[in-house]
Backbone atoms as SQL, in Angstrom:
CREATE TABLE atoms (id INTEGER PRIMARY KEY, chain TEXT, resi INTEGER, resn TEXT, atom TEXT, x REAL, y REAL, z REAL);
INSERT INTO atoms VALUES
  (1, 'A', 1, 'UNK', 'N', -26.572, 6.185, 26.237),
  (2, 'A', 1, 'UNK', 'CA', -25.428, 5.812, 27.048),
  (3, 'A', 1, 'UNK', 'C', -25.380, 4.291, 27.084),
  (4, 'A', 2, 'UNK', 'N', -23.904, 3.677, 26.834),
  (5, 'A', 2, 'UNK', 'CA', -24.022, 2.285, 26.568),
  (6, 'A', 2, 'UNK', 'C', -23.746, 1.504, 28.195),
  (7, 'A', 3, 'UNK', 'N', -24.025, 0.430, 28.304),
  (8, 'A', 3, 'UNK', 'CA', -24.249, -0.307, 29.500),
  (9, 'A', 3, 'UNK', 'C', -23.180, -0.369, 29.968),
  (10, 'A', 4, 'UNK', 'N', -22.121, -0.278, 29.416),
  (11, 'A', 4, 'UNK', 'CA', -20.308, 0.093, 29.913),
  (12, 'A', 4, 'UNK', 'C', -20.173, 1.194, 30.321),
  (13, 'A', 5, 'UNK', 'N', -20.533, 2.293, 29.703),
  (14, 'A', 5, 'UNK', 'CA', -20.721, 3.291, 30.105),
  (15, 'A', 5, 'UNK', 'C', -21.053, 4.140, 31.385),
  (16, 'A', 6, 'UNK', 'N', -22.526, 3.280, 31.864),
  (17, 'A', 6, 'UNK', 'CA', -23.155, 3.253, 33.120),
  (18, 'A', 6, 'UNK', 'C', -22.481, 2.466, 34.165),
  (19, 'A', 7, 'UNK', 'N', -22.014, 1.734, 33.667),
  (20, 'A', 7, 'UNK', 'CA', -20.690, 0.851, 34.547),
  (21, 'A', 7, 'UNK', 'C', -19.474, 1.778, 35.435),
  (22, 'A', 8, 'UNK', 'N', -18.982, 1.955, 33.843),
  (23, 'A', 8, 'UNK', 'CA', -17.964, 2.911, 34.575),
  (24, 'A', 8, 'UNK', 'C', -18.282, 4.427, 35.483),
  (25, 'A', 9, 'UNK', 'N', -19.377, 4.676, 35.447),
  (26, 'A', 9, 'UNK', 'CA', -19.576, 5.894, 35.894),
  (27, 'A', 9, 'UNK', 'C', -20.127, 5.893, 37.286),
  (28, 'A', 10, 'UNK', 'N', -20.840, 4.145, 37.897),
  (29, 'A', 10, 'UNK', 'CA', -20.797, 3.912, 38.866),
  (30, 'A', 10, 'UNK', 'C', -19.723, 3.622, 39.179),
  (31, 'A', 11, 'UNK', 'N', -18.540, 3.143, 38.341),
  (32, 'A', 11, 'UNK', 'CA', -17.341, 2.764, 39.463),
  (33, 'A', 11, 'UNK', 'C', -16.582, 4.144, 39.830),
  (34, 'A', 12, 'UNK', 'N', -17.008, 5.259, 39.188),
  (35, 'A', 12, 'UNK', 'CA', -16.650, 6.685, 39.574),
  (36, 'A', 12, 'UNK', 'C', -17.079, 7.017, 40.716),
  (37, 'A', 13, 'UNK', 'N', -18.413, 6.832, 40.567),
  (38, 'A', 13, 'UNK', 'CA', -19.188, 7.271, 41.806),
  (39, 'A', 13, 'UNK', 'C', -19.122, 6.314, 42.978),
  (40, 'A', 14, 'UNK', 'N', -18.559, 5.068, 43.247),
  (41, 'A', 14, 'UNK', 'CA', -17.589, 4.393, 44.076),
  (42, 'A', 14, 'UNK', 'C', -16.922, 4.600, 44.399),
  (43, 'A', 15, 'UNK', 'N', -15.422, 5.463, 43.768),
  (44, 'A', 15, 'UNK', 'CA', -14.259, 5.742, 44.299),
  (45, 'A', 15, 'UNK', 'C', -14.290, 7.118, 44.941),
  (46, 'A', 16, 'UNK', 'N', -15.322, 8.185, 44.399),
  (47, 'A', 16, 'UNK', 'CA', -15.731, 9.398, 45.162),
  (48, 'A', 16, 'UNK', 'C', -16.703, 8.815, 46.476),
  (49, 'A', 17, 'UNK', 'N', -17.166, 8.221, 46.728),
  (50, 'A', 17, 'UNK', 'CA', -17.803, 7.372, 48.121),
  (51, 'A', 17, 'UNK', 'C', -16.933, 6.974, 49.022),
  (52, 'A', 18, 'UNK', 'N', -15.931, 6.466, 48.029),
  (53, 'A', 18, 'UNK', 'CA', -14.772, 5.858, 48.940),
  (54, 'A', 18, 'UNK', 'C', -13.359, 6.676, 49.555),
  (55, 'A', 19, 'UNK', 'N', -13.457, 8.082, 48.947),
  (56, 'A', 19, 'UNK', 'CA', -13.209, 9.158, 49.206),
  (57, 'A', 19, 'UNK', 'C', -11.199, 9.444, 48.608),
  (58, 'A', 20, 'UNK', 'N', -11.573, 8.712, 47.342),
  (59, 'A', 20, 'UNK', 'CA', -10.521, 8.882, 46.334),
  (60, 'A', 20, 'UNK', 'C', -11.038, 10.123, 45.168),
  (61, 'A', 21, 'UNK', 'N', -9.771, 11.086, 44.949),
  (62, 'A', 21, 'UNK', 'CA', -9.803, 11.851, 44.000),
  (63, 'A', 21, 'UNK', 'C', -9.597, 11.289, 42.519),
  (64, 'A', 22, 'UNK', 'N', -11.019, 12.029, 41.800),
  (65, 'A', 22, 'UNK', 'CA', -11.264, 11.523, 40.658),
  (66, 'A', 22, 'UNK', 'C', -11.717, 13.032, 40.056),
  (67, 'A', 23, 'UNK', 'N', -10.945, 13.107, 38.861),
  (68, 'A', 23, 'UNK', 'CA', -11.229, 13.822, 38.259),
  (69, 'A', 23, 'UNK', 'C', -12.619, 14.083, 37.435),
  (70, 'A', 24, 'UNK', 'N', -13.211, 15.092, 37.771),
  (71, 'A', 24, 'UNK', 'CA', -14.989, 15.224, 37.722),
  (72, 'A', 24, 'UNK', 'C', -15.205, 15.288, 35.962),
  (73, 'A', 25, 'UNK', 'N', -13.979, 16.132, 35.239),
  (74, 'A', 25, 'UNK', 'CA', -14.652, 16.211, 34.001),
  (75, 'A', 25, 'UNK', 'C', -13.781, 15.235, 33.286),
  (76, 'A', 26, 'UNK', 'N', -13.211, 14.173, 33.460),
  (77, 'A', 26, 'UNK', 'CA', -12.603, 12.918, 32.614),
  (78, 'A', 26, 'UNK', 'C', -13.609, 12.088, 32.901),
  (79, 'A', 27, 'UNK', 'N', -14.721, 12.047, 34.163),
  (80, 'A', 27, 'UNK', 'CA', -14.926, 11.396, 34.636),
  (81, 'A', 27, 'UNK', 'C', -16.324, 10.792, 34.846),
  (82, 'A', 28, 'UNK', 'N', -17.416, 11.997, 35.009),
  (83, 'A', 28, 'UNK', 'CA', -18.391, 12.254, 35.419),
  (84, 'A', 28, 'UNK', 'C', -19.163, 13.313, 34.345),
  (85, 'A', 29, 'UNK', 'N', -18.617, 14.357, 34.023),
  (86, 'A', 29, 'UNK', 'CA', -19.087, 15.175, 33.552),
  (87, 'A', 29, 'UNK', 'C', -20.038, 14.686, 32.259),
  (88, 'A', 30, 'UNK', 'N', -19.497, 14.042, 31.390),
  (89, 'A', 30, 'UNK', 'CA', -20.159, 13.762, 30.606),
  (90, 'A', 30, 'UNK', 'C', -21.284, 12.927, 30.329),
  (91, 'A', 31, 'UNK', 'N', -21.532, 11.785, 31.576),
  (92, 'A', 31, 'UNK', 'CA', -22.097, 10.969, 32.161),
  (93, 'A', 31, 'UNK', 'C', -23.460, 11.946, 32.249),
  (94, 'A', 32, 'UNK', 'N', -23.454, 12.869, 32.955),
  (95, 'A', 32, 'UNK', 'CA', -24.419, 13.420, 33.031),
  (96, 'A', 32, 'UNK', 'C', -25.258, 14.063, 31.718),
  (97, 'A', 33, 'UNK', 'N', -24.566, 14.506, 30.713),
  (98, 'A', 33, 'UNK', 'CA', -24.993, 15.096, 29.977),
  (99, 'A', 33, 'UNK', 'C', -25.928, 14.100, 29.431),
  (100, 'A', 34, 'UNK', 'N', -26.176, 12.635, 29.312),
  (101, 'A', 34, 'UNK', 'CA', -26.684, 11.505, 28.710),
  (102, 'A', 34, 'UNK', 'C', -27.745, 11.323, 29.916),
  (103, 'A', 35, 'UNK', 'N', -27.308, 11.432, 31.259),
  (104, 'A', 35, 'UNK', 'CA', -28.543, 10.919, 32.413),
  (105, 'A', 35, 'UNK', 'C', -29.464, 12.094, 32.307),
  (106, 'A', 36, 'UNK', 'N', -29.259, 13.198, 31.797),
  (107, 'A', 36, 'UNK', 'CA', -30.262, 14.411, 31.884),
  (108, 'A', 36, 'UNK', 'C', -30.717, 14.231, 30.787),
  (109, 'A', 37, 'UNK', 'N', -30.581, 14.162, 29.611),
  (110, 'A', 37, 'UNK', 'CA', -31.107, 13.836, 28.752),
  (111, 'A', 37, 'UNK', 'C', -32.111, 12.627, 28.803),
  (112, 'A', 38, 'UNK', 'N', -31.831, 11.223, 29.727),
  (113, 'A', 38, 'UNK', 'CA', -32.648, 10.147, 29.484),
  (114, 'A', 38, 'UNK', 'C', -33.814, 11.148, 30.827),
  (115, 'A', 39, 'UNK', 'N', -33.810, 11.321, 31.801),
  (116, 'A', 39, 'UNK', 'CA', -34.461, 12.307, 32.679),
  (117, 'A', 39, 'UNK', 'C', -35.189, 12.998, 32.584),
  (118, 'A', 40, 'UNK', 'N', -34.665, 14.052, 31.542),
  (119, 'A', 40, 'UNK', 'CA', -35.634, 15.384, 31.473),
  (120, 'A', 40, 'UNK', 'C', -36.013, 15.326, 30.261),
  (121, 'A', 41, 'UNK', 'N', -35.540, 14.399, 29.079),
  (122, 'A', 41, 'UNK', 'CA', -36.181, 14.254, 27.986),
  (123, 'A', 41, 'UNK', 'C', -37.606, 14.694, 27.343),
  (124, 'A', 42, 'UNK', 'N', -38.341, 13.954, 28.467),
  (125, 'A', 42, 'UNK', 'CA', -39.886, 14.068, 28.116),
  (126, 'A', 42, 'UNK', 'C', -40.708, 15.653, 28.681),
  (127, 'A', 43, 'UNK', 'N', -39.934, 16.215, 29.662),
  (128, 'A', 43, 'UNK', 'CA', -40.184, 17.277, 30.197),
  (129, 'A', 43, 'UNK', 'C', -39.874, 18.783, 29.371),
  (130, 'A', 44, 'UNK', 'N', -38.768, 18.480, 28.289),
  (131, 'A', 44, 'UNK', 'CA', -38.594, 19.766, 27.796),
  (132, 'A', 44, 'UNK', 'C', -38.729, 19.511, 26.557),
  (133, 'A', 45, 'UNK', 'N', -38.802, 20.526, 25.854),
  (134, 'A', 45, 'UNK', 'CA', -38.810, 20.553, 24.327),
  (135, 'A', 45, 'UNK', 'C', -37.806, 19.755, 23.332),
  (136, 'A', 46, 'UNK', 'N', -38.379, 19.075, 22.123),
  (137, 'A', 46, 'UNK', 'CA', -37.662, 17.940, 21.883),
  (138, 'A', 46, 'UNK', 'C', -36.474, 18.229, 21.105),
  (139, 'A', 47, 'UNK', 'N', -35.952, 19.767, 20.750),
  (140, 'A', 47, 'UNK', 'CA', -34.859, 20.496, 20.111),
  (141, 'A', 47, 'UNK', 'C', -33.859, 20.771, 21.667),
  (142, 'A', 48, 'UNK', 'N', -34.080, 20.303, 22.473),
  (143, 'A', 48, 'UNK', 'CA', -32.787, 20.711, 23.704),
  (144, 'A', 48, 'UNK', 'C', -32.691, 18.965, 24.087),
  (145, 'A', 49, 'UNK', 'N', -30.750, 19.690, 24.501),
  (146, 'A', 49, 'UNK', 'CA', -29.962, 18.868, 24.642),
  (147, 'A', 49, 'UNK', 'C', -29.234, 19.406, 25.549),
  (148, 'A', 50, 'UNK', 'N', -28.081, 18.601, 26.241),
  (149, 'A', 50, 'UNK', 'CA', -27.098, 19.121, 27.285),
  (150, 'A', 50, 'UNK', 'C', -25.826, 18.982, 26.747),
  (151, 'A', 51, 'UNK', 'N', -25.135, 19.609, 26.810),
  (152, 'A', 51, 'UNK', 'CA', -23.672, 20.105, 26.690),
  (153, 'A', 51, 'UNK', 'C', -22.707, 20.413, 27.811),
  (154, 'A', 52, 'UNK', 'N', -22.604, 19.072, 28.629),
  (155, 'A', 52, 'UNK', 'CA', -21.319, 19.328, 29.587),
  (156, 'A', 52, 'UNK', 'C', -22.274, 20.448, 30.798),
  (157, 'A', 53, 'UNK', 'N', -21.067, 20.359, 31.673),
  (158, 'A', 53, 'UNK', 'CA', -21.323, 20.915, 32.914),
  (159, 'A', 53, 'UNK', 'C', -20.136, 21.898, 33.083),
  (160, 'A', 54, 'UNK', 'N', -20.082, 22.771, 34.171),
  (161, 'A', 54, 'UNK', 'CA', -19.188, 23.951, 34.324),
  (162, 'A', 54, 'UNK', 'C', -19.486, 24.286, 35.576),
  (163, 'A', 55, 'UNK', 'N', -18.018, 24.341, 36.117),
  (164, 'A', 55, 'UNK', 'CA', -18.212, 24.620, 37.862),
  (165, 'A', 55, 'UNK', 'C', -18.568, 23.368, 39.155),
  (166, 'A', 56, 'UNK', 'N', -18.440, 22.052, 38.129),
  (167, 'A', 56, 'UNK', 'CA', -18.675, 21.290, 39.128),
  (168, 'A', 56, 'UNK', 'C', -17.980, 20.996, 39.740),
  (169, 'A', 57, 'UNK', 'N', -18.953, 20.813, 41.201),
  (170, 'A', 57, 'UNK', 'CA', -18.133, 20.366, 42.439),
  (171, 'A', 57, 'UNK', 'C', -19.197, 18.745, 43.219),
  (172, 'A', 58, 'UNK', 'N', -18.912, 18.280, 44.194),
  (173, 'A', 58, 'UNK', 'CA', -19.449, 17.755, 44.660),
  (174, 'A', 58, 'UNK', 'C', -19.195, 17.461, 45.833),
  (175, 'A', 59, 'UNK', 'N', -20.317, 16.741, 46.924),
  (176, 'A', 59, 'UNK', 'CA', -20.032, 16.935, 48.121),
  (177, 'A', 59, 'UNK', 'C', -20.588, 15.852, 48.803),
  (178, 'A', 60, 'UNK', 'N', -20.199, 14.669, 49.298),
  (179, 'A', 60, 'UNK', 'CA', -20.683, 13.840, 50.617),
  (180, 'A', 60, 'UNK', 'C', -21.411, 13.974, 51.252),
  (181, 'A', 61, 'UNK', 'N', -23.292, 13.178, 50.674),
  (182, 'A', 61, 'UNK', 'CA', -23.685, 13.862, 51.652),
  (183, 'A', 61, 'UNK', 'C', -24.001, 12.636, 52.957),
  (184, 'A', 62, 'UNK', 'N', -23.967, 11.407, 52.157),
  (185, 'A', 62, 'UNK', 'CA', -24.122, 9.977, 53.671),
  (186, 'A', 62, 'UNK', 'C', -22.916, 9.465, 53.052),
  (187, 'A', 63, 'UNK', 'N', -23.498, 7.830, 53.423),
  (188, 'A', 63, 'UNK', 'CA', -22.148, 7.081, 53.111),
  (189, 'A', 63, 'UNK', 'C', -22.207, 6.646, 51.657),
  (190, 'A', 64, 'UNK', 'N', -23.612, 6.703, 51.251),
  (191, 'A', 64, 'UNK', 'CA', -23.975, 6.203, 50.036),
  (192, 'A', 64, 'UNK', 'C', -24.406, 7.305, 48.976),
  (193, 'A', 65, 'UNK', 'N', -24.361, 8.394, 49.595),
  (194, 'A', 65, 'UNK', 'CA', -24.847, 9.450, 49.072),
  (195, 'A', 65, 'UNK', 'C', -24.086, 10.482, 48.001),
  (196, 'A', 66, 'UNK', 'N', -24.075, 11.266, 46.990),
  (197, 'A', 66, 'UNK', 'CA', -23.396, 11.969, 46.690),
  (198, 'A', 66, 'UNK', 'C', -24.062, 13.103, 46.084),
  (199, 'A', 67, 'UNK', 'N', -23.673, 14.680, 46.491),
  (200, 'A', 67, 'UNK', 'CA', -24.466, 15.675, 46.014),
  (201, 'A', 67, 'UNK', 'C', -23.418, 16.945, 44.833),
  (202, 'A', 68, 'UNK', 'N', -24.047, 16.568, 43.319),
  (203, 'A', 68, 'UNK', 'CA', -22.919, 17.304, 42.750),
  (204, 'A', 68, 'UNK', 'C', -23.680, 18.909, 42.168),
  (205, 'A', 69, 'UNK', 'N', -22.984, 19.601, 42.333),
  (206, 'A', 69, 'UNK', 'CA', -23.674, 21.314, 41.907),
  (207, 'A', 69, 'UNK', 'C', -22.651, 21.993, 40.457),
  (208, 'A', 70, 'UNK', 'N', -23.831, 22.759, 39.997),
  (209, 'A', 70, 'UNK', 'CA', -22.678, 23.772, 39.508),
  (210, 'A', 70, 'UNK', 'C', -23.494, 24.156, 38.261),
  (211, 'A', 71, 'UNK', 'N', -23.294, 24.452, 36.672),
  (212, 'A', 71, 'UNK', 'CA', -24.259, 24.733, 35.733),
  (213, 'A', 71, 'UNK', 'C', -24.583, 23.756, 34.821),
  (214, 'A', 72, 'UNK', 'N', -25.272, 23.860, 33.598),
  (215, 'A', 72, 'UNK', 'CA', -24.959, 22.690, 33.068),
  (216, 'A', 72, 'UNK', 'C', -25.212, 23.524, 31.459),
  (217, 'A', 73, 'UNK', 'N', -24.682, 23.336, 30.268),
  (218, 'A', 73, 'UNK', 'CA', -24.361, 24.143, 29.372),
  (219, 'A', 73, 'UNK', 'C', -26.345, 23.419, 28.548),
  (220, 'A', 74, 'UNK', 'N', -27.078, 24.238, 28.236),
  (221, 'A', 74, 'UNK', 'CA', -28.110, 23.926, 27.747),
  (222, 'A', 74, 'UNK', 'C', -28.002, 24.264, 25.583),
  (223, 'A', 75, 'UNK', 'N', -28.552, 23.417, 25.460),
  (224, 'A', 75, 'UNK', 'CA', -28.899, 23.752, 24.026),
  (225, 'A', 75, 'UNK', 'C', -30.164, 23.191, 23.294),
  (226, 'A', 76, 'UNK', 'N', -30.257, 24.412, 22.127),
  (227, 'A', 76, 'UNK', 'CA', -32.131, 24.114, 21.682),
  (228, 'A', 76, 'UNK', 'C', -31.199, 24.202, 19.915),
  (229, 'A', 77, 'UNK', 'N', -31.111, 22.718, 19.533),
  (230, 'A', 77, 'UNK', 'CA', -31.077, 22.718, 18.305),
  (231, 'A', 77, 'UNK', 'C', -29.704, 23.113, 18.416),
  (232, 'A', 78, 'UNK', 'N', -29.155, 23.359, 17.128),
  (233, 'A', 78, 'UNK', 'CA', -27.577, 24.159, 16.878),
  (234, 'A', 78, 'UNK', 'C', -27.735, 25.723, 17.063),
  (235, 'A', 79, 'UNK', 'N', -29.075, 26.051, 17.421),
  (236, 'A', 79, 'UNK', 'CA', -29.609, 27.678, 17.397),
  (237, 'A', 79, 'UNK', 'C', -28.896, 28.517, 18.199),
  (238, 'A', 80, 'UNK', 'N', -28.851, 28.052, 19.242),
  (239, 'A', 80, 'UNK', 'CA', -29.215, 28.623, 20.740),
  (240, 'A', 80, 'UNK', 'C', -28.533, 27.754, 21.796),
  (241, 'A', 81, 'UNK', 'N', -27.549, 28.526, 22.646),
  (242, 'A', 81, 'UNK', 'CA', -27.404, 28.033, 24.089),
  (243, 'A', 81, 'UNK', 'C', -27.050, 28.681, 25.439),
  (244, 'A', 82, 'UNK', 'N', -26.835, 28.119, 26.516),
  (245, 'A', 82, 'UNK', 'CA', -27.004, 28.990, 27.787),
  (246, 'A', 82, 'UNK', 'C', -26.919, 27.674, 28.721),
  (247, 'A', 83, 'UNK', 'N', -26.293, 28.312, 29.826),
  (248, 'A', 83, 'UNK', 'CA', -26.175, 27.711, 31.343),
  (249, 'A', 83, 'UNK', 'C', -27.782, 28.100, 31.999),
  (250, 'A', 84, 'UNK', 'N', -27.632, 26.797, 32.528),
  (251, 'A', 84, 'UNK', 'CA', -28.671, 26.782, 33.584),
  (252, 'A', 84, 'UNK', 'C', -28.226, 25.921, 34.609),
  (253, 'A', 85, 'UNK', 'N', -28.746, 26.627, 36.221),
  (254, 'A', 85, 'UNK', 'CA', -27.908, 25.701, 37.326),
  (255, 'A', 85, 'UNK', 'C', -28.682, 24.303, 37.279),
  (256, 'A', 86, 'UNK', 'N', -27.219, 23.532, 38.117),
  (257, 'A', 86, 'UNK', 'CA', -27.498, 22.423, 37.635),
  (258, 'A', 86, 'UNK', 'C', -27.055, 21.611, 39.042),
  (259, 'A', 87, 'UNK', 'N', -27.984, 20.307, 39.831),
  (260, 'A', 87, 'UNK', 'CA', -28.103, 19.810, 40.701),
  (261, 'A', 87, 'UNK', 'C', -27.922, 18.230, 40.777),
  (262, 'A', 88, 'UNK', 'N', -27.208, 17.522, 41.171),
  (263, 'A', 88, 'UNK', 'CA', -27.783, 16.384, 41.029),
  (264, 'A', 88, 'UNK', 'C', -27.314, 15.297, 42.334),
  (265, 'A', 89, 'UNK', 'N', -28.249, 14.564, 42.673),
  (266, 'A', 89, 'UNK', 'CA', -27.923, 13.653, 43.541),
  (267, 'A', 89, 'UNK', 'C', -28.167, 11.812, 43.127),
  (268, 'A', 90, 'UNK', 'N', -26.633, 11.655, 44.049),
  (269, 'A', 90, 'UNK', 'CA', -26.428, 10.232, 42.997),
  (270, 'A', 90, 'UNK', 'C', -26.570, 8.913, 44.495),
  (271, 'A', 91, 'UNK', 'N', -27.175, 8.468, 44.767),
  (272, 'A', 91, 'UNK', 'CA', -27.440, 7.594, 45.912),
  (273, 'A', 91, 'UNK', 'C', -27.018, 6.068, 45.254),
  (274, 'A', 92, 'UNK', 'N', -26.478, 5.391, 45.671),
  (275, 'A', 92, 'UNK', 'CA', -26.457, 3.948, 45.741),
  (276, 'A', 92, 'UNK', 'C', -26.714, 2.981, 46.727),
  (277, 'A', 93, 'UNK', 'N', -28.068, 2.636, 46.254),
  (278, 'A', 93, 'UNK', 'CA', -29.125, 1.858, 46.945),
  (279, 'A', 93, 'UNK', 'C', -29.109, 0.184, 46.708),
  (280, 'A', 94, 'UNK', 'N', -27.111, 0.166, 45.862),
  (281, 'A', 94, 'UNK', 'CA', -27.375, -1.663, 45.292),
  (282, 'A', 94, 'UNK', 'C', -27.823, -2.218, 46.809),
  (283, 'A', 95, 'UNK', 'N', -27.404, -1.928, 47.724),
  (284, 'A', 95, 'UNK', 'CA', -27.141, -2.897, 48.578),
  (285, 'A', 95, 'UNK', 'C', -28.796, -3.618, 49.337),
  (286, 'A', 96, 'UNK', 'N', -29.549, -2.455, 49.302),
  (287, 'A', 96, 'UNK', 'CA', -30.691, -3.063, 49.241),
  (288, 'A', 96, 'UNK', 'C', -31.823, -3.169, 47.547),
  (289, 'A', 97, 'UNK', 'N', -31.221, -3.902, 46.738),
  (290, 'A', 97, 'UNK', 'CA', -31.279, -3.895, 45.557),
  (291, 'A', 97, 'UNK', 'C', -32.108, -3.356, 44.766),
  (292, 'A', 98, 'UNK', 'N', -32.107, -1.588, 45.511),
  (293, 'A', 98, 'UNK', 'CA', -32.841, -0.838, 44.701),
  (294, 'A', 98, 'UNK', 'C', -32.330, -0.034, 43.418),
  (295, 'A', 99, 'UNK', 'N', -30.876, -0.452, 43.552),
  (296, 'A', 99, 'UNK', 'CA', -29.934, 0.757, 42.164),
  (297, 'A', 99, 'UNK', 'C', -29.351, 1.124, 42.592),
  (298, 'A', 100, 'UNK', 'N', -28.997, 2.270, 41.720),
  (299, 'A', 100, 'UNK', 'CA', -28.371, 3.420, 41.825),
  (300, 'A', 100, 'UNK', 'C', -29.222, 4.119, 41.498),
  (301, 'A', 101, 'UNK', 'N', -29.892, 5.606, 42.539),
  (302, 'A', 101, 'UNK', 'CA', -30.744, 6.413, 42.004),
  (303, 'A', 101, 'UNK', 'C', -29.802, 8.028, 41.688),
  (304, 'A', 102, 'UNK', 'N', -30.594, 7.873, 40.736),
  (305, 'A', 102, 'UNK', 'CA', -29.851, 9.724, 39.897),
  (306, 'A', 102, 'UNK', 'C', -31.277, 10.986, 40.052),
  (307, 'A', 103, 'UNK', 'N', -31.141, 11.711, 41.025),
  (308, 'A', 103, 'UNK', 'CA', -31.773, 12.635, 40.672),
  (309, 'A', 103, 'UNK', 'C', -31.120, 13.428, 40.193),
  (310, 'A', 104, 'UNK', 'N', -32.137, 14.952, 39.123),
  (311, 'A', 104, 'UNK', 'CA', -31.662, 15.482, 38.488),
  (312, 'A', 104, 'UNK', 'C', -32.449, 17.056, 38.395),
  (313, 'A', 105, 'UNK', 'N', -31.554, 17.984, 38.802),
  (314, 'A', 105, 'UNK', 'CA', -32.510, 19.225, 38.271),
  (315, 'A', 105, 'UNK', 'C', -31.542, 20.461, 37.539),
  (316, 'A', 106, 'UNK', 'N', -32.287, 20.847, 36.191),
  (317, 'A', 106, 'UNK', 'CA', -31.353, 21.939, 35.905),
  (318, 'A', 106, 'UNK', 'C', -32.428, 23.141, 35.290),
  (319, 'A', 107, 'UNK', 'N', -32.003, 23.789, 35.918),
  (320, 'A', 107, 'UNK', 'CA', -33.153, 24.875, 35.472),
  (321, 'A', 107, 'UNK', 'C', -34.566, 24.751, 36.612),
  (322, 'A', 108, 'UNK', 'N', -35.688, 24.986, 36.077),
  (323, 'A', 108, 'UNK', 'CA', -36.655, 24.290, 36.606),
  (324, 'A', 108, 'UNK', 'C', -37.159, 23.084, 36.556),
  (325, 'A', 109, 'UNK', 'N', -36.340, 21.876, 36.028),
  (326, 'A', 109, 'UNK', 'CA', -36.989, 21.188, 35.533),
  (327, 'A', 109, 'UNK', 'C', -36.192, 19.712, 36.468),
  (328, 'A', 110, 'UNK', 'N', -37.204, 18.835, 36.604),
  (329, 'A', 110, 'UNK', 'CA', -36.145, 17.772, 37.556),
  (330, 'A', 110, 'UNK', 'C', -36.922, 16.638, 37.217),
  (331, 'A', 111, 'UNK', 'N', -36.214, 15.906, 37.399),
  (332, 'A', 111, 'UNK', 'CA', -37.026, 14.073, 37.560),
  (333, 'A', 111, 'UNK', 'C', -35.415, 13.151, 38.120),
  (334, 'A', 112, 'UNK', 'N', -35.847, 12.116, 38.572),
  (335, 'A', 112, 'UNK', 'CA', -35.346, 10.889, 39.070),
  (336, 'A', 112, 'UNK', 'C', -35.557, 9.588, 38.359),
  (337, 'A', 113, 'UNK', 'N', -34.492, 8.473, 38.591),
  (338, 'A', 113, 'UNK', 'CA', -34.744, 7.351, 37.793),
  (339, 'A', 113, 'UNK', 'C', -33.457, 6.769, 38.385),
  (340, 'A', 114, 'UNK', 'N', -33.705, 5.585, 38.098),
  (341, 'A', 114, 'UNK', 'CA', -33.011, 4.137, 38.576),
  (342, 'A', 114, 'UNK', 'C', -31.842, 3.730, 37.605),
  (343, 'A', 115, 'UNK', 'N', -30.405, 4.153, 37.469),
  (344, 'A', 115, 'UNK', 'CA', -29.240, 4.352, 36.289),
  (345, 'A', 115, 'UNK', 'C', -29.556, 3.400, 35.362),
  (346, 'A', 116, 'UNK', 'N', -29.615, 1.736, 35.560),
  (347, 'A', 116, 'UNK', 'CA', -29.730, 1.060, 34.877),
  (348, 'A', 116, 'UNK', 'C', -30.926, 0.733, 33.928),
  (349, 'A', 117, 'UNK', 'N', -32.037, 1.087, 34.666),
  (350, 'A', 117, 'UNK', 'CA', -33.392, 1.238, 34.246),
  (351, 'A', 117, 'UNK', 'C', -33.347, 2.398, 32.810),
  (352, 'A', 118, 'UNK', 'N', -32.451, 3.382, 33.399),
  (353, 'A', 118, 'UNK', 'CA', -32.643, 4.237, 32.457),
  (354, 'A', 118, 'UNK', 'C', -32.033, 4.070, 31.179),
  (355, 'A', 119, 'UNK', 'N', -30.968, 3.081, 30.870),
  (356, 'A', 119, 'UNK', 'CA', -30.509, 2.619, 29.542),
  (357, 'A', 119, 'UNK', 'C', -30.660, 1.046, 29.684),
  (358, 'A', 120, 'UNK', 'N', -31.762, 0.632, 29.685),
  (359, 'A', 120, 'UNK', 'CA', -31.872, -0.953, 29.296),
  (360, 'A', 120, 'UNK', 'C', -33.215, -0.280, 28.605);
């Protein structure tokens, strides 16, 4: 994911904070498929990848907070694929200049990381 990229997807996750409608799969959706990947990378087998999300919704959970649900389309190689639920919470912590933190869980599998950290 390129550093513009991560840009724009915090200024997404700004205008859903700020409690403007933004369309989740022009918007977001794909964003994720790249943050789960930099995330869960090391945790799953090195033939899976993510393919989009399905059913997402999301929900307010502070002022800085954001909690998005729903599946997330899994794949192992061109072989094989399948939904597995899919979780993620997106906090923005610039203000005490800790980031933006992305947690992430789909399936059993979860980790966290700092947006920018994760593509520099």
């Amino acid at each position: 994911m390129r550093l513009a990229a991560v840009e724009k997807f915090i200024e997404h996750i700004e205008l859903l904070l700020n409690g403007t409608e933004v369309d989740l799969y022009d918007s977001i959706d794909s964003s994720f498929e790249y943050i789960a990947g930099a995330l869960l990378g090391k945790l799953r087998d090195n033939g899976i990848w993510y393919d989009g999300t399905g059913d997402l919704t999301f929900k307010k959970r502070k002022l800085n907070q954001l909690d998005f649900s729903g599946n997330m389309h899994v794949m192992n190689e061109q072989k094989e694929c399948w939904k597995e639920p899919f979780f993620a919470r997106v906090t923005d912590k610039r203000c005490t200049k800790q980031g933006v933190i992305v947690f992430v869980r789909i399936g059993e599998y979860e980790a966290e990381g700092e947006l920018i950290e994760l593509f520099t």
